[in-house]
Backbone and ligand atoms as CSV (ligand in chain L), in Angstrom:
chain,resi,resn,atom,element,x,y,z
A,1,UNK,N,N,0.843,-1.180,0.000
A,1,UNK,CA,C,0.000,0.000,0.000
A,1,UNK,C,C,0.888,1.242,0.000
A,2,UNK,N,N,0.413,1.892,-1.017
A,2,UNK,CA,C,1.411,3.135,-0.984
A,2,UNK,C,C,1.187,4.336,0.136
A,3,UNK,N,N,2.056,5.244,0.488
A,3,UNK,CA,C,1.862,5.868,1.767
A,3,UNK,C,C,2.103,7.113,1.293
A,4,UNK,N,N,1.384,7.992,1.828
A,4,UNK,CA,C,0.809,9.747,1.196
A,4,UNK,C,C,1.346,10.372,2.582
A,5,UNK,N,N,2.022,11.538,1.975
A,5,UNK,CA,C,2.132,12.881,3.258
A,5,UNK,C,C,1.671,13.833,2.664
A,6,UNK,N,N,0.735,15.079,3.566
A,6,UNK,CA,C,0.149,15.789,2.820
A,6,UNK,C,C,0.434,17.033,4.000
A,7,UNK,N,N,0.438,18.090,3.362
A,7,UNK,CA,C,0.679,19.812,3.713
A,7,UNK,C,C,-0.697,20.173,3.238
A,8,UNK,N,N,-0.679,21.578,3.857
A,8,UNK,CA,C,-1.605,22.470,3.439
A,8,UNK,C,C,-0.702,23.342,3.176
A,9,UNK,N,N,-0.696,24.350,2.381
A,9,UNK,CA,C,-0.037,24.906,1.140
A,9,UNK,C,C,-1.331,26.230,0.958
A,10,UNK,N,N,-1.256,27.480,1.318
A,10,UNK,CA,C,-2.296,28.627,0.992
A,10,UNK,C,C,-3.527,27.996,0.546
A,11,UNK,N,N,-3.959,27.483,1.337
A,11,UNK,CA,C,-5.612,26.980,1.032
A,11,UNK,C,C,-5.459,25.518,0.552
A,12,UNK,N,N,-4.624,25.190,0.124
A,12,UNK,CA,C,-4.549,23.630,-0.502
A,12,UNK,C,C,-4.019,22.726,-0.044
A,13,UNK,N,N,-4.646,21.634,-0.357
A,13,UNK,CA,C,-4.076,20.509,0.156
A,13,UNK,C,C,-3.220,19.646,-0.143
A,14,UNK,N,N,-2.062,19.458,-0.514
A,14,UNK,CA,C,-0.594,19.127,-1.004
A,14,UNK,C,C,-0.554,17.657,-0.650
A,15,UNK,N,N,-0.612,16.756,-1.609
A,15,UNK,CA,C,-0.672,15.634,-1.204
A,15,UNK,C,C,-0.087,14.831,-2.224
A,16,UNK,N,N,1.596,14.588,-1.647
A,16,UNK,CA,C,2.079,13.387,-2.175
A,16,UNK,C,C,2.671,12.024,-1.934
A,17,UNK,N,N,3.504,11.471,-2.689
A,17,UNK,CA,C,3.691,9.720,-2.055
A,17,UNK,C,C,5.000,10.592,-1.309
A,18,UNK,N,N,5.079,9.090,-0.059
A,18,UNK,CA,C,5.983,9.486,0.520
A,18,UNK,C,C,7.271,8.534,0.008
A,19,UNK,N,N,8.084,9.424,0.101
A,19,UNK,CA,C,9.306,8.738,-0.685
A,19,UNK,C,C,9.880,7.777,-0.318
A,20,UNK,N,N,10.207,6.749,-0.421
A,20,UNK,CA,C,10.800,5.222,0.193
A,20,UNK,C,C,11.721,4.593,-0.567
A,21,UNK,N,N,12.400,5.648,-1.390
A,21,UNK,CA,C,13.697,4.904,-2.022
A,21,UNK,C,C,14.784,4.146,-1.081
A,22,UNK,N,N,15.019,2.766,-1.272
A,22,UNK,CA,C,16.458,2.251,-0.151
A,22,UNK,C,C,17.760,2.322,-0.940
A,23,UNK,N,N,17.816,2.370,-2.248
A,23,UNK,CA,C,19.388,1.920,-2.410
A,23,UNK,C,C,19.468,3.011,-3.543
A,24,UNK,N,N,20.305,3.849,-3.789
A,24,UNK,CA,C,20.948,4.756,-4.746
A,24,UNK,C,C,21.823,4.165,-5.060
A,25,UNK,N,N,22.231,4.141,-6.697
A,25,UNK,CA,C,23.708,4.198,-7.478
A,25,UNK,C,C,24.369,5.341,-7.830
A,26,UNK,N,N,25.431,6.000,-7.123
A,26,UNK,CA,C,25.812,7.526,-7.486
A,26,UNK,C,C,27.136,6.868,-8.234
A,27,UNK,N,N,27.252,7.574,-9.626
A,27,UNK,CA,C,28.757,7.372,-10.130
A,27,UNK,C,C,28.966,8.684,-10.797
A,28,UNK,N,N,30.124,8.845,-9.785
A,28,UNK,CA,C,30.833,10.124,-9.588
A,28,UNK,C,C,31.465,10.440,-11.443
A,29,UNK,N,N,31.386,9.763,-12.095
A,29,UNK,CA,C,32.572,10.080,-13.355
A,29,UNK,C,C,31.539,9.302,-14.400
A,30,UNK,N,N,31.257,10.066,-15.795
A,30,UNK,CA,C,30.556,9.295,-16.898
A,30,UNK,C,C,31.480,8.731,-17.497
A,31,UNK,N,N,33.166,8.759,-17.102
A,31,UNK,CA,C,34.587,8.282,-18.030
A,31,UNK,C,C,34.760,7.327,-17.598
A,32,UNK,N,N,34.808,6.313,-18.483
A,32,UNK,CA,C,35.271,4.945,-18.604
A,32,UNK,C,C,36.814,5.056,-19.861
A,33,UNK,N,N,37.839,3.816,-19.065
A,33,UNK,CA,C,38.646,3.606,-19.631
A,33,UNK,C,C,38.913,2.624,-20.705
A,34,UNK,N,N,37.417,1.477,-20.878
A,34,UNK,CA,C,37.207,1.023,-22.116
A,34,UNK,C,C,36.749,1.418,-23.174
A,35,UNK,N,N,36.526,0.421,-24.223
A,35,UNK,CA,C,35.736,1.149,-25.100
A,35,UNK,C,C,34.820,-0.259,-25.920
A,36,UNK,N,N,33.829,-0.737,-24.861
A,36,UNK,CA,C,32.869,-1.826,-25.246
A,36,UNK,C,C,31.914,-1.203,-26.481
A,37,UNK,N,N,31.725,-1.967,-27.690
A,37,UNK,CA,C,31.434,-1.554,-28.853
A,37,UNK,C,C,29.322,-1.742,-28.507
A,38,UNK,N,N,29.215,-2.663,-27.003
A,38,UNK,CA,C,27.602,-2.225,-26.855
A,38,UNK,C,C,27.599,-1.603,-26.030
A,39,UNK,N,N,28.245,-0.554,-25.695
A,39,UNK,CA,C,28.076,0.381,-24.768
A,39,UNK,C,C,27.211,1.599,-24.630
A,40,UNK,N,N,26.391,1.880,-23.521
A,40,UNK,CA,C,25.273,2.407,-23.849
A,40,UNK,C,C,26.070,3.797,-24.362
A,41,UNK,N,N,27.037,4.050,-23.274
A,41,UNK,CA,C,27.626,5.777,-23.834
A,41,UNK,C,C,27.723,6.279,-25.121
A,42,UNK,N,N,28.169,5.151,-26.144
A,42,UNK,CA,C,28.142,5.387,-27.427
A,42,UNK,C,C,26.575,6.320,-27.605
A,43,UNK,N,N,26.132,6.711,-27.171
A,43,UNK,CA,C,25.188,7.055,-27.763
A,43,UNK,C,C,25.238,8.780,-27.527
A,44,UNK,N,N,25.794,8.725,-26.106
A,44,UNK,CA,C,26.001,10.610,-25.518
A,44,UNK,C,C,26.691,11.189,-26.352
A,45,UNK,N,N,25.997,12.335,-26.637
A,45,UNK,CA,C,26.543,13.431,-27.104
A,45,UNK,C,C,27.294,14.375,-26.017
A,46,UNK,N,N,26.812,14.125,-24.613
A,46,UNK,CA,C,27.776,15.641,-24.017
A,46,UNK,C,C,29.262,14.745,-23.492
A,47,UNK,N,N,30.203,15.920,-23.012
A,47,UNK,CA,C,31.676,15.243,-22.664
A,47,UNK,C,C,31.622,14.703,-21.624
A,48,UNK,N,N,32.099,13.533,-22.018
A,48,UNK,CA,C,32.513,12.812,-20.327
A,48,UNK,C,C,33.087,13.967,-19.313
A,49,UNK,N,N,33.306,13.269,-18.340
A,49,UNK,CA,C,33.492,14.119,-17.258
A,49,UNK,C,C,33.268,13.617,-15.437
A,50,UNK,N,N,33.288,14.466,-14.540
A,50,UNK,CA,C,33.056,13.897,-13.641
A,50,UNK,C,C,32.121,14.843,-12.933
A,51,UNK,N,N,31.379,14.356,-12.031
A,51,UNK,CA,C,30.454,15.013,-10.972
A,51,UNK,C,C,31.147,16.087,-10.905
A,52,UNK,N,N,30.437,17.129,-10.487
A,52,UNK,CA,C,30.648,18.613,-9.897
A,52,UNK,C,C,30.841,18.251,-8.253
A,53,UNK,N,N,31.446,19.242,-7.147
A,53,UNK,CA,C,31.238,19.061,-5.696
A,53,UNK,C,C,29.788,18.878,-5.484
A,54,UNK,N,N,29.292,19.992,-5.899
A,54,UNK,CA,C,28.283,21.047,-6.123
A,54,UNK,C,C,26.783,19.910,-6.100
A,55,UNK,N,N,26.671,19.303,-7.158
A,55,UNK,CA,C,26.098,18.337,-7.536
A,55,UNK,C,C,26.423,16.869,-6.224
A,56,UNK,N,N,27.382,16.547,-5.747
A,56,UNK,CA,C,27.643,15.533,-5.208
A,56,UNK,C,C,26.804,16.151,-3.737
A,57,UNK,N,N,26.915,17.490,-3.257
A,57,UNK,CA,C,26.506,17.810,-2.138
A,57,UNK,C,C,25.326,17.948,-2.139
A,58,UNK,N,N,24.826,18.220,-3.634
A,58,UNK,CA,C,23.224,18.141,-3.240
A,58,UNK,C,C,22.528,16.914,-3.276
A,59,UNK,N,N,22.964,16.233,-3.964
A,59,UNK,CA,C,22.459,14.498,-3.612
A,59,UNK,C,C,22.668,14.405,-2.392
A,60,UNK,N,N,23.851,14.540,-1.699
A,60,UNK,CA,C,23.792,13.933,-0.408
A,60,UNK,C,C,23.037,14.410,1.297
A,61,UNK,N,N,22.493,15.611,0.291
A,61,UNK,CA,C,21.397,16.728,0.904
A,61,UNK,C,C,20.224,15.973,1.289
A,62,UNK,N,N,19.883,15.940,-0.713
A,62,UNK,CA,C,18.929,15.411,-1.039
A,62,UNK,C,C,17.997,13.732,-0.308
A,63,UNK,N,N,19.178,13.325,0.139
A,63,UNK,CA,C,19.414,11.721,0.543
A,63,UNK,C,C,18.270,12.339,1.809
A,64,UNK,N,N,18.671,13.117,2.404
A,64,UNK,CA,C,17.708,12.899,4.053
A,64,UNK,C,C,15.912,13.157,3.685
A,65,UNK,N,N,16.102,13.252,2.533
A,65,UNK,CA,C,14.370,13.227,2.369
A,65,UNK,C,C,13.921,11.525,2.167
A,66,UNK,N,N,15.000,10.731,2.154
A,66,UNK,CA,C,14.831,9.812,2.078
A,66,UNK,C,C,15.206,9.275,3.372
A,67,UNK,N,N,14.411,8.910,4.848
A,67,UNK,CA,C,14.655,8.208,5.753
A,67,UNK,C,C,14.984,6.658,5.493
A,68,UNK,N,N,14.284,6.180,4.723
A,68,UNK,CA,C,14.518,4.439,4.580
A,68,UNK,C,C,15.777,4.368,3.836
A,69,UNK,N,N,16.460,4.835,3.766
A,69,UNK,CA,C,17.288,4.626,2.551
A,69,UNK,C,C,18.515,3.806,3.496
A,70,UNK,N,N,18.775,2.452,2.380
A,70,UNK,CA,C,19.329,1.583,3.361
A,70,UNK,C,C,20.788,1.671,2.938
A,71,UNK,N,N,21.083,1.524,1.397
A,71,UNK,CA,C,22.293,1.513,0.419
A,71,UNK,C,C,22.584,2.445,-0.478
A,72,UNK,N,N,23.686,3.382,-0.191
A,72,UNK,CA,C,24.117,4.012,-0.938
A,72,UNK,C,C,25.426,3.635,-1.621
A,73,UNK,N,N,25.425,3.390,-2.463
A,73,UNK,CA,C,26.554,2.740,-3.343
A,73,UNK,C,C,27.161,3.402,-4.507
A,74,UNK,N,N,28.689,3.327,-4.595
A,74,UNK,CA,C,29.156,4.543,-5.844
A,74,UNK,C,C,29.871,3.803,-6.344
A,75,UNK,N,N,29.451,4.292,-7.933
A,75,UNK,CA,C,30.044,3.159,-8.667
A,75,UNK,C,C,31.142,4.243,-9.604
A,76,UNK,N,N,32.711,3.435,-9.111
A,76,UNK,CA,C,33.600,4.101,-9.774
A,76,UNK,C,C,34.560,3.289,-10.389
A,77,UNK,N,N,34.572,3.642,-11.763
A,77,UNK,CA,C,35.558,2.655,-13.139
A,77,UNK,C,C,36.671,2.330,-12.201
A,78,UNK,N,N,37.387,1.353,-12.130
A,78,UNK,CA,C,38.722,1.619,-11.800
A,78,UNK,C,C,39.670,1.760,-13.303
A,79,UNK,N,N,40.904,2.578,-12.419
A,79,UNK,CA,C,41.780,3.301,-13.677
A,79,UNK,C,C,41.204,4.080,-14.463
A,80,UNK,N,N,40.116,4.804,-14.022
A,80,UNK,CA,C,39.515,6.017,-14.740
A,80,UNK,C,C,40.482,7.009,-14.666
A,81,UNK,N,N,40.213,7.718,-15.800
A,81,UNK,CA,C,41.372,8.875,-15.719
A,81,UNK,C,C,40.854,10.009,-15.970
L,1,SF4,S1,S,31.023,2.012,-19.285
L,1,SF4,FE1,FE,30.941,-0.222,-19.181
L,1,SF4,S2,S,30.153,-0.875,-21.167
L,1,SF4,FE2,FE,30.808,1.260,-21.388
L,1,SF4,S3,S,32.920,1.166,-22.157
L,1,SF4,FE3,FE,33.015,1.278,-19.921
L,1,SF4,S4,S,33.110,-0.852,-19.218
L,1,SF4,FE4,FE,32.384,-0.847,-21.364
């Protein structure tokens, strides 16, 4: 059964699911040091690169709206460069 939190909001009644994500995949870097010919990246157009601070701090902001959250896991190439 899905589970609702709701505000009142200037006259209204604000009513959404409550969030229950447990496990995030954060990977800090879109650069990989292979080059697998079914690889989904083949397909990006923008430059590899790596996370911003900026970006890493607001996920990990972001994370406390998530109480259940059991696994946070980061997935990083090894020998990325
Ligand atoms: S991201 Fe994965 S599939 Fe793509 S080139 Fe790297 S190792 Fe291969």
């Amino acid at each position: 059964m899905k589970e609702y939190i709701f505000h009142m909001d200037a006259g209204n009644l604000i009513l959404k699911p409550k969030l229950d994500m447990k496990k995030i995949y954060i990977e800090l870097s879109s650069r990989c040091n292979l080059d697998c010919p079914m690889c989904f990246k083949n397909t990006f157009t923008d430059p590899e690169g790596f996370m911003t601070k900026k970006t890493f701090d607001k996920i990990i902001e972001d994370l406390r709206n998530f109480p259940e959250m059991e696994h946070v896991i980061f997935g990083v190439l090894e020998n990325a460069q």
